[in-house]
Biotite code that builds the C-alpha atoms (Angstrom):
import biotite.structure as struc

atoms = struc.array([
    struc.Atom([-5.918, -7.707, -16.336], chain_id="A", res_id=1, res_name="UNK", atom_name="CA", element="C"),
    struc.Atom([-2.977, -5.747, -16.115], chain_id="A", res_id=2, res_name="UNK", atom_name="CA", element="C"),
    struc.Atom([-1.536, -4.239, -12.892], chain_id="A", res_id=3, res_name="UNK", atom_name="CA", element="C"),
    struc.Atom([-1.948, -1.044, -13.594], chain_id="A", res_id=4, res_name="UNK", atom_name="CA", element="C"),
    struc.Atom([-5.288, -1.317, -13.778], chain_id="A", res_id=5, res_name="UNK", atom_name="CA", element="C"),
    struc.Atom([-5.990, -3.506, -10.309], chain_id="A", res_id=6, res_name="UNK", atom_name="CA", element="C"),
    struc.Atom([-3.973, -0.212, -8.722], chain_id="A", res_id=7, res_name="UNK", atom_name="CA", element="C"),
    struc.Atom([-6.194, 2.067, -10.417], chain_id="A", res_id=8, res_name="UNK", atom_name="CA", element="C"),
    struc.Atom([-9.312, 0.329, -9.195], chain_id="A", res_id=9, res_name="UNK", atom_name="CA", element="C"),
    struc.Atom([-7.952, -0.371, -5.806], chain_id="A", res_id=10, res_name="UNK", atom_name="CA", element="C"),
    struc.Atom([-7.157, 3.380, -5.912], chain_id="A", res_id=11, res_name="UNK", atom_name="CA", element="C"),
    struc.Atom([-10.467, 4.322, -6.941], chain_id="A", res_id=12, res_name="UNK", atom_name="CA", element="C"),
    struc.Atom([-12.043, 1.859, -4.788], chain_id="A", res_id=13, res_name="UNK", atom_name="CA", element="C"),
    struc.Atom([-10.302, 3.329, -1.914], chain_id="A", res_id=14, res_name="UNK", atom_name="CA", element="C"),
    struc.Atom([-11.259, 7.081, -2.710], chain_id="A", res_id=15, res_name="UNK", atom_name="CA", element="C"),
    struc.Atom([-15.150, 6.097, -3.211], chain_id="A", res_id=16, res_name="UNK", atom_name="CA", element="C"),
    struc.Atom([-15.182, 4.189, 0.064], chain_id="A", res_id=17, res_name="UNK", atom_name="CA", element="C"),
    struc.Atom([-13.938, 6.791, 1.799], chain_id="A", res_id=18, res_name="UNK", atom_name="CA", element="C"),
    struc.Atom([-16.647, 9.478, 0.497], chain_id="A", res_id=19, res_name="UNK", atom_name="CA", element="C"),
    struc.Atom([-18.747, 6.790, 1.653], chain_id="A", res_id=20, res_name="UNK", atom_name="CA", element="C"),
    struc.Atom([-18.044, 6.981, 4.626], chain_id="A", res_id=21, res_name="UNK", atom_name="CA", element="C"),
    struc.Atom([-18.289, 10.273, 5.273], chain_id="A", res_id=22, res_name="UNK", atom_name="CA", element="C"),
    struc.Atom([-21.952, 10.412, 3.820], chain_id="A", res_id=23, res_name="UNK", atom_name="CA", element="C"),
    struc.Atom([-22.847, 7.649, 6.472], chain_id="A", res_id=24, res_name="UNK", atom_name="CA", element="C"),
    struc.Atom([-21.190, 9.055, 9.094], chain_id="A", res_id=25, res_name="UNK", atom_name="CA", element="C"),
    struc.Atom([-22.281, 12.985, 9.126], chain_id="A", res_id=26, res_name="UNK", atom_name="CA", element="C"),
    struc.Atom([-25.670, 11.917, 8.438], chain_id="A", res_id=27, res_name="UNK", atom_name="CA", element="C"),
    struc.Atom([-28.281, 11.981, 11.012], chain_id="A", res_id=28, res_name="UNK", atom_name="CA", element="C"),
    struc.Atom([-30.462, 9.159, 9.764], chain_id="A", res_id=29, res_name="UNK", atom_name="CA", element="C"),
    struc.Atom([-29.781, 5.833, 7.190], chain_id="A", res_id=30, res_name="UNK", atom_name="CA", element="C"),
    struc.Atom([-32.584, 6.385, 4.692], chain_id="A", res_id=31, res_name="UNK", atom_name="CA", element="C"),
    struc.Atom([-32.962, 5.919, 1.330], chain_id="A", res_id=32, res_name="UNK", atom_name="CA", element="C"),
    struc.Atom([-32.072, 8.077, -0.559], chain_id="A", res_id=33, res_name="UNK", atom_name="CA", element="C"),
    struc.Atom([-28.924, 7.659, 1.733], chain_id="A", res_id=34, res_name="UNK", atom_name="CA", element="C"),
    struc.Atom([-28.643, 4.536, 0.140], chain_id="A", res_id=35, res_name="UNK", atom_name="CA", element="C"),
    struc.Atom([-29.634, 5.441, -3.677], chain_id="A", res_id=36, res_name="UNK", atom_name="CA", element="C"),
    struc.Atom([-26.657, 8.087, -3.182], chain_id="A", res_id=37, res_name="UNK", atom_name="CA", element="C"),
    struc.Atom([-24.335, 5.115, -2.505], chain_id="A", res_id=38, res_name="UNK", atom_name="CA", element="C"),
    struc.Atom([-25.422, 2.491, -5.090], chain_id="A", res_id=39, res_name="UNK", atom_name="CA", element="C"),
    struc.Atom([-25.736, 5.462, -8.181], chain_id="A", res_id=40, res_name="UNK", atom_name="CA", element="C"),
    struc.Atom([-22.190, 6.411, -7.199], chain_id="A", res_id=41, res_name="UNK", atom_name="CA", element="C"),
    struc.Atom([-21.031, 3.380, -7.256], chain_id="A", res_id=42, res_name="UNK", atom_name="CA", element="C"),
    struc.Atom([-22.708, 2.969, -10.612], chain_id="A", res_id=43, res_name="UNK", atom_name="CA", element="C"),
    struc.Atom([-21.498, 6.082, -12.301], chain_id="A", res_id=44, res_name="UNK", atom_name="CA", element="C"),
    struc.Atom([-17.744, 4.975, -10.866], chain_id="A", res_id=45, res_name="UNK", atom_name="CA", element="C"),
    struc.Atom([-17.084, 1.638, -12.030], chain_id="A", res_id=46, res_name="UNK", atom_name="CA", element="C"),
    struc.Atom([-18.955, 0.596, -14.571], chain_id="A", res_id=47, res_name="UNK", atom_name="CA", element="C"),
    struc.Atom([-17.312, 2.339, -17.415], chain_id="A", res_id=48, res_name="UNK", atom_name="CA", element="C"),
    struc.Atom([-13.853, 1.655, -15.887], chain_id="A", res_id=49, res_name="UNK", atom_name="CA", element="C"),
    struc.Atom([-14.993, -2.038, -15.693], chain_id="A", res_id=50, res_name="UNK", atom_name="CA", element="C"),
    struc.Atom([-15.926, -1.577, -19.343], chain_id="A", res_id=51, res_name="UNK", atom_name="CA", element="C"),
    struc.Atom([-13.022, 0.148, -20.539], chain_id="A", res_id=52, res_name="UNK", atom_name="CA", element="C"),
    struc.Atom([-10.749, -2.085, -18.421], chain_id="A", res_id=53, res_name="UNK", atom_name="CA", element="C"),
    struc.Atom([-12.059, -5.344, -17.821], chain_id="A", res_id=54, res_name="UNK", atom_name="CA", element="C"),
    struc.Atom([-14.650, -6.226, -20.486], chain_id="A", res_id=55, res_name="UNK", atom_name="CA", element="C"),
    struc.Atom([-12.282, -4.931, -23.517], chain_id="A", res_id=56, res_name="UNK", atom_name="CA", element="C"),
    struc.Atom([-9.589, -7.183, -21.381], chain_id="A", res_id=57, res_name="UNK", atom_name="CA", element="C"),
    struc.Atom([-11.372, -10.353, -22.695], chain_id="A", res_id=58, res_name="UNK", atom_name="CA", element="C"),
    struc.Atom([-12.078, -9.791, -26.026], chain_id="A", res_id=59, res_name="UNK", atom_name="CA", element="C"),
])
């Protein structure tokens, strides 16, 4: 994998856990849909950029 593209996921990384943290933190209660928030962001995030970076890295 090239650099560029660890710096754009560290970037990216960086910038979602930071929005994550401000959902957990201004929110009264953990529940979960608290939680399905977190994991389908994470979803919709990286997994095309681990398709269009990593996977098509290999072949």
């Amino acid at each position: 994998m090239k650099t560029s593209a660890i710096i754009r996921f560290l970037i990216l990384g960086a910038l979602w856990l930071a929005l994550v943290l401000m959902i957990v933190l201004r929110t009264e209660r953990f529940t979960l849909y608290t939680l399905f928030v977190i994991v389908a962001s994470a979803i919709i995030i990286f997994v095309p950029v681990y398709k269009k970076y990593v996977k098509n890295d290999r072949a």
